[in-house]
C-alpha positions in Angstrom: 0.0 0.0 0.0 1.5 3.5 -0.8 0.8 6.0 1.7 1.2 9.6 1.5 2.0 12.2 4.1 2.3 16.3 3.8 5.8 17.4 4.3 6.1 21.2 4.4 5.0 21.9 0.5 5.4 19.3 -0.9 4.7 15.1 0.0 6.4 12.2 1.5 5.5 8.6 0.0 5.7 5.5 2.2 5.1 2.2 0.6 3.6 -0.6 3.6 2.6 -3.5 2.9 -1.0 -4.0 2.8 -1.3 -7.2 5.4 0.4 -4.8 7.8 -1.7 -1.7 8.0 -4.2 -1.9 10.5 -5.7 1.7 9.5 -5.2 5.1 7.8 -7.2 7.6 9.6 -8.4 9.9 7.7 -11.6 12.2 8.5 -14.7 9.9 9.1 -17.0 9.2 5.9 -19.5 12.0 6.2 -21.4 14.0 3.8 -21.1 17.8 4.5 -24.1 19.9 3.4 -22.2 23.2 3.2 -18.5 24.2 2.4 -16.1 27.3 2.5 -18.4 30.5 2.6 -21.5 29.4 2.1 -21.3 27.0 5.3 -19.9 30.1 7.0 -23.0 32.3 5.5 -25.7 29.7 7.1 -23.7 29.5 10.1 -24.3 33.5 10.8 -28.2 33.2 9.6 -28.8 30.2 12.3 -26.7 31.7 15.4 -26.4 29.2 18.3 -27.3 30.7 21.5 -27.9 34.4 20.7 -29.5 36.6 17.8 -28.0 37.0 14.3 -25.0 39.3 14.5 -26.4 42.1 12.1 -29.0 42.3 15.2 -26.5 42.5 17.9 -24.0 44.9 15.8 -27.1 47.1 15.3 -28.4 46.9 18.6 -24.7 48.6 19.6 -24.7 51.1 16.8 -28.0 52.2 18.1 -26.6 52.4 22.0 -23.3 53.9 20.6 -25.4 57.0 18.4 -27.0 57.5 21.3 -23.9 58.9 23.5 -22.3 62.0 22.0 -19.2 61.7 20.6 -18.8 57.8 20.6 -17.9 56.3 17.3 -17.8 52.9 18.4 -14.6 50.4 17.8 -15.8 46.9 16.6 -12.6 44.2 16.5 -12.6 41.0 14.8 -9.7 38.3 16.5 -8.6 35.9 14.0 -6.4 33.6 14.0 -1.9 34.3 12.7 0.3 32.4 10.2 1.0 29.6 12.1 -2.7 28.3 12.4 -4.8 27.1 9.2 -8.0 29.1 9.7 -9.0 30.5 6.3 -9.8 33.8 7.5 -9.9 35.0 4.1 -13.4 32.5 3.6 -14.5 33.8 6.9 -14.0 37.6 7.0 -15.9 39.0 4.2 -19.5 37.5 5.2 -18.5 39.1 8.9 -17.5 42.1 7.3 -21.3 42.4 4.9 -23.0 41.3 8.4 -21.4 44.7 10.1 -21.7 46.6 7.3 -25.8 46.1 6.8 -25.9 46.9 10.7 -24.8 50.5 9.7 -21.2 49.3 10.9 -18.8 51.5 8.9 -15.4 50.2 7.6 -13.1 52.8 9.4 -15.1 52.0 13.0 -13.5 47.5 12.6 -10.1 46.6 13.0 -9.0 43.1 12.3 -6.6 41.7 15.4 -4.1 38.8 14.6 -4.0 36.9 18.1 -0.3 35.8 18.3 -0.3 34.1 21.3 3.2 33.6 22.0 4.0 33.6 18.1 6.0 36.2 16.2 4.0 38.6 14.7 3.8 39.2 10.9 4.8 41.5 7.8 2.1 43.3 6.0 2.1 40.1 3.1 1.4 38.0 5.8 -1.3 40.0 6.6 -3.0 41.0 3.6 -2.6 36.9 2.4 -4.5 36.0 5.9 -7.5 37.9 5.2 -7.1 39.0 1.5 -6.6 41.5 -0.3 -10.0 43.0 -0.4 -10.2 42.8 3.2 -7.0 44.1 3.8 -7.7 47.3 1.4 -11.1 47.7 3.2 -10.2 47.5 7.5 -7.3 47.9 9.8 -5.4 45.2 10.6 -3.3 44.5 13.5 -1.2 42.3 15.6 -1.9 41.6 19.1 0.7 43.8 20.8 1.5 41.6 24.6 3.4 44.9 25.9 0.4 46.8 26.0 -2.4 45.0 27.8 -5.0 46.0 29.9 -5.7 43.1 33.0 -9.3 42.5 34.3 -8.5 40.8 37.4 -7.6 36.6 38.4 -9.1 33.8 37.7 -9.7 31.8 40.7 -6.9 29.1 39.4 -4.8 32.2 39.3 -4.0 33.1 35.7 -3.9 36.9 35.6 -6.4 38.3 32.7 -4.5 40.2 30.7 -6.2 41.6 27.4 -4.4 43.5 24.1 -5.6 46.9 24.5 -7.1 47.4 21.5 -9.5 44.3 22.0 -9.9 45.4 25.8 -11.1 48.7 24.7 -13.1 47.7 22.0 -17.2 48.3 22.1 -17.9 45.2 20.4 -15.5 41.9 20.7 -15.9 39.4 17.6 -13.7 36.4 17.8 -13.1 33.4 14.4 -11.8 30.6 15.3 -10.9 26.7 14.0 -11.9 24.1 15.9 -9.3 21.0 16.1 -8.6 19.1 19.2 -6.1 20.2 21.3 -3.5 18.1 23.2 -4.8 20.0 26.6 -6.8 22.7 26.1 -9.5 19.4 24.1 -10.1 21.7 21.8 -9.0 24.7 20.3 -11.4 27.6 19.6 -14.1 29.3 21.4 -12.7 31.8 24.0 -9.1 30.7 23.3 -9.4 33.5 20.7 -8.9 35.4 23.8 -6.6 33.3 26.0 -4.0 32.9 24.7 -4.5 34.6 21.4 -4.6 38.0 22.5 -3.2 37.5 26.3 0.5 37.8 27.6 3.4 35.5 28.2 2.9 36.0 31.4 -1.0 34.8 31.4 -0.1 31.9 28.8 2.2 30.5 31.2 -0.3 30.1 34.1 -2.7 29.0 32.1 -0.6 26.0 30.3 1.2 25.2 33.8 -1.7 23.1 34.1 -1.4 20.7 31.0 0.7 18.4 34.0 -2.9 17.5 35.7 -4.8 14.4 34.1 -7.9 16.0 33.5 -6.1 17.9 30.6 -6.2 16.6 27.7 -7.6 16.3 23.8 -11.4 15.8 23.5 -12.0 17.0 26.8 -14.1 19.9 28.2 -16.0 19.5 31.3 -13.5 19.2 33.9 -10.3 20.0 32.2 -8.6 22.8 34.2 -7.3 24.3 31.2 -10.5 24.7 28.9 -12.3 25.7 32.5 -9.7 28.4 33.0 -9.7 30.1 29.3 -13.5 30.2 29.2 -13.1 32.1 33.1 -11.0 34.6 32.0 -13.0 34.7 28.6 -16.4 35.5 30.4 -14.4 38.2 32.3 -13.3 40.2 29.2 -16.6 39.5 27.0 -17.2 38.1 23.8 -20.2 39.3 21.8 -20.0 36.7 19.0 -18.1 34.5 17.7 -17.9 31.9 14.2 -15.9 29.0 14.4 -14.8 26.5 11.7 -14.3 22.8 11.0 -12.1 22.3 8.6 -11.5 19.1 6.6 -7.6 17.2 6.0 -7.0 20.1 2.8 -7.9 23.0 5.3 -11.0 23.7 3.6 -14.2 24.6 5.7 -17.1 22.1 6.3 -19.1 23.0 9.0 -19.6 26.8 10.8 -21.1 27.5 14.2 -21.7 30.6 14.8 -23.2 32.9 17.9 -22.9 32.4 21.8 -18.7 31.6 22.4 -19.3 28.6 24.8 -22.6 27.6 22.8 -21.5 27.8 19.5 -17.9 26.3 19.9 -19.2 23.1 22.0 -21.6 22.9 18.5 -18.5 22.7 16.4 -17.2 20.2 18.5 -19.7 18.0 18.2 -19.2 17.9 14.2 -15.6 17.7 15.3 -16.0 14.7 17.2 -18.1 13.1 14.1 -15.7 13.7 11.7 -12.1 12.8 13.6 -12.1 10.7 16.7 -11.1 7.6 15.1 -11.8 4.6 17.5 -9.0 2.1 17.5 -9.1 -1.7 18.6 -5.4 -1.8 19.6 -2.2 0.5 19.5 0.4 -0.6 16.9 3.5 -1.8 16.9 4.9 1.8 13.7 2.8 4.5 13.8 3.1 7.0 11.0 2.5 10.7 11.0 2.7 14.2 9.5 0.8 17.1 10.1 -0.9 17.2 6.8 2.0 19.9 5.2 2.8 23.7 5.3 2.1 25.9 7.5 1.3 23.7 10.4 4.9 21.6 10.1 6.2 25.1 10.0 8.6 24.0 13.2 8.7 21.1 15.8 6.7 23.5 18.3 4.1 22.8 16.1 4.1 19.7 14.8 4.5 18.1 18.3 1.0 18.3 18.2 0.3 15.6 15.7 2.8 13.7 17.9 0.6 13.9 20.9 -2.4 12.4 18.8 -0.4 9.8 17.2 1.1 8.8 21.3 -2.4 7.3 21.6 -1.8 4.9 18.7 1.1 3.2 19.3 2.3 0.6 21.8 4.6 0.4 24.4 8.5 0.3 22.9 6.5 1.2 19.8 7.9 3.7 17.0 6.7 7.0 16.0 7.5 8.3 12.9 7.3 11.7 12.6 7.0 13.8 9.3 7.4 17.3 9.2 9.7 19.3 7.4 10.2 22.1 10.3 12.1 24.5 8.0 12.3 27.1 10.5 13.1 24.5 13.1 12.1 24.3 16.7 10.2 27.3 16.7 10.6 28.4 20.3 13.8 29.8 22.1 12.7 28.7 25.3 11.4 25.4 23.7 15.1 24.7 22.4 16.8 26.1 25.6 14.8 23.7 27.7 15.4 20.5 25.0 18.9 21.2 24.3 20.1 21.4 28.2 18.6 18.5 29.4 20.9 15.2 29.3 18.6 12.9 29.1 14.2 13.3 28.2 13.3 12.6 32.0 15.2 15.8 33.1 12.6 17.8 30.9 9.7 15.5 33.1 11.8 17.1 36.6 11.7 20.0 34.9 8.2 21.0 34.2 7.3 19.4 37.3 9.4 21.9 38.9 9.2 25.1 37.3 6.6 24.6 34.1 8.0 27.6 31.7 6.0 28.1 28.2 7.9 26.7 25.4 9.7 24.2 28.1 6.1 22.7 28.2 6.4 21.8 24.2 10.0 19.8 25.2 8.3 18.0 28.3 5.3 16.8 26.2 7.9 15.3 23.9 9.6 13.6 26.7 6.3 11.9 27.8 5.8 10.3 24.4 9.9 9.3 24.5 9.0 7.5 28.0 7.0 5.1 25.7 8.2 5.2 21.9 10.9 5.6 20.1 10.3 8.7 17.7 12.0 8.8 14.4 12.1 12.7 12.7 11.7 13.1 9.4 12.7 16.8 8.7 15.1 19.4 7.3 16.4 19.8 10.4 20.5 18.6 10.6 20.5 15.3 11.9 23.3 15.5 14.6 21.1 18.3 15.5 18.2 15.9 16.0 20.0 13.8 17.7 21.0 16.0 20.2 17.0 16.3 21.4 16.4 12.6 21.7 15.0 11.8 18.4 16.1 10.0 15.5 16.7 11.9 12.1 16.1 9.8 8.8 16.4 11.3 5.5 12.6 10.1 4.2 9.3 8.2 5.6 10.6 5.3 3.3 13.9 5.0 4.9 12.1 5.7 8.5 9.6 2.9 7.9 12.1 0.2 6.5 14.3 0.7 9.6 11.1 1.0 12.1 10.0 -2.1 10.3 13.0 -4.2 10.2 13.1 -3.3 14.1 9.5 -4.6 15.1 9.4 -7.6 12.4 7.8 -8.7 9.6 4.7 -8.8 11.5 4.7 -5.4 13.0 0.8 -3.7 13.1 1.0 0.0 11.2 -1.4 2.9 11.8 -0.8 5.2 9.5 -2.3 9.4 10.4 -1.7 11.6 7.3 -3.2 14.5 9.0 -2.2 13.7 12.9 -2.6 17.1 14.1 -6.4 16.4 13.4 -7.1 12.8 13.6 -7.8 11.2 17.5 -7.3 7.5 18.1 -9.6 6.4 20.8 -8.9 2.9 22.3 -12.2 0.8 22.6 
């Protein structure tokens, strides 16, 4: 059986043979009414929880024209480069929402929440939303220096919003949903925390991904999910539309309205399309990210590493494709990975002192505890080696070594687009 995996741009070809493979998971067989825009257009005529947002947006324009001199400020969050959400789908039926409310184009800005990412040049920008979009509003990266804090949460993460989202008179947040390694899911509020937030509000928040209850596919009860959503009803979302995007980044499903309402919606379909339920782990387990931009560096492509650490066995083999070109991604990440002298020091580590970007090296180390990883990358391979993986110059030369270790009758699970796929064990 050939297999195929994005790497980066381009693809990596495995050939397995076909007595061995005991699944490819790709996105469950389903048959999606809507797509792309259109999917997004229903989505804001059937809100989930509140009114349509032309409602809402006029509702404020009428509150704002009645206080002298307010011209009201309405931002849209959306997600930066390093996520696959096709704002560009997703902004221009906002946009004509806003606009038949009486919203004008000067009164929206368009925020890029970066998280703890690097911020972008005005390409970058203008190929997020498009160029139409980009001609028509202001667009801006979250700035973490200047933040304005609304108080604690009671797990103690300090609320800490971008001012020009704080200040804002109306708060609009887009958003992909994918499961997350311990957040469950991304979306929702986390437009807010972390996307607009600081490092210092990140950190307090992601200390917790040590606790059990955090973890992909989880919500009710996961400290991490609990916390963001806190903090989130704190600051104030008044709407928010959130994607499902299929394994070629292209929208099938939008929920749109009420920010806890709305998102658990999306991950309902989430949950329909990708949790793949699995008899047993395998012996090789092969996966990649699905491709440019979200193998951009190891820092994110761990994720599909995390997904694929719940298909394979004990002294099992992950192989890892991802073609990383601007490597690990995170100073602290490679700071933390590249002084430890063995993977159980990052374990101490975290335990000890939990740092963002450390917590990327210690997840790693958990999945090392149990399987051997093999890297396939553009990374330098004594470079590789030096962070407790092994490099190998394709999938095809990673495989016939992984296979030749576990034997002619090793099980394979193959994830072409890990970062979105979830085994679940019977």
């Amino acid at each position: 059986m050939k297999l195929e995996f994005g790497y980066g741009s381009g693809t990596q070809t495995v050939e397995v043979p076909d007595a061995n493979v005991k699944a490819v998971m790709l996105s469950n067989d389903m048959e999606h009414e809507r797509r792309g825009a259109e999917a997004v257009r229903f989505a804001l005529r059937h809100p989930v929880g509140t009114p349509e947002l032309k409602e809402l947006a006029g509702a404020k324009m009428a509150e704002l024209a009645a206080k002298a001199g307010s011209n009201g400020r309405f931002v849209i969050i959306t997600s930066d480069i390093s996520r696959p959400l096709p704002s560009c789908d997703v902004l221009p039926s906002v946009l004509d929402e806003l606009s038949s409310a009486g919203v004008k184009d000067d009164q929206i800005t368009v925020v890029f929440g970066l998280g703890s990412h690097r911020g972008h040049t005005p390409e970058e920008m203008k190929r997020l939303v498009g160029e139409d979009v980009y001609a028509r509003v202001k667009c801006v990266d979250s700035d973490p220096a200047d933040c304005v804090n609304y108080g604690t949460t009671k797990r103690g993460t300090p609320v800490d919003i971008t001012r020009i989202v704080a200040e804002a008179d109306f708060r609009i947040a887009l958003g992909n949903v994918e499961f997350h390694y311990f957040a469950g899911y991304s979306g929702g509020y986390k437009a807010l925390m972390p996307g607009v937030s600081t490092p210092a509000a990140i950190q307090a928040n992601h200390s917790m991904m040590v606790r059990e209850e955090a973890k992909a596919a989880s919500l009710e009860g996961n400290p991490i999910r609990e916390d963001i959503e806190e903090a989130g009803a704190m600051v104030g979302l008044d709407f928010i539309v959130n994607v499902v995007l299929d394994e070629h980044k292209k929208i099938v499903y939008a929920a749109a309205g009420h920010p806890v309402a709305a998102h658990r919606d999306a991950c309902r379909y989430l949950d329909r399309m990708y949790i793949k339920p699995v008899e047993e782990p395998a012996d090789i387990v092969i996966v990649s990210q699905g491709g440019a931009p979200k193998d951009v560096n190891l820092y994110q492509t761990q994720k599909a590493l995390d997904n694929a650490s719940h298909a394979v066995k004990k002294g099992g083999t992950v192989i890892l494709i991802g073609a990383c070109p601007e490597g690990l991604g995170n100073k602290v990440f490679e700071e933390w990975i590249r002084a430890a002298e063995k993977p159980e020091d990052l374990l101490t580590r975290v335990r000890e002192n939990f740092k963002l970007g450390g917590h990327k090296a210690a997840a790693i180390a958990m999945v090392l505890k149990n399987a051997e990883i093999m890297l396939v990358s553009e990374m330098d391979d004594a470079f590789v080696r030096s962070i407790f993986l092994t490099p190998m110059p394709s999938a095809q030369a990673a495989f016939d070594a992984a296979f030749a270790k576990h034997g002619p009758a090793a099980s394979v699970i193959a994830m072409p687009f890990g970062g979105a796929t979830l085994p679940v064990l019977r």
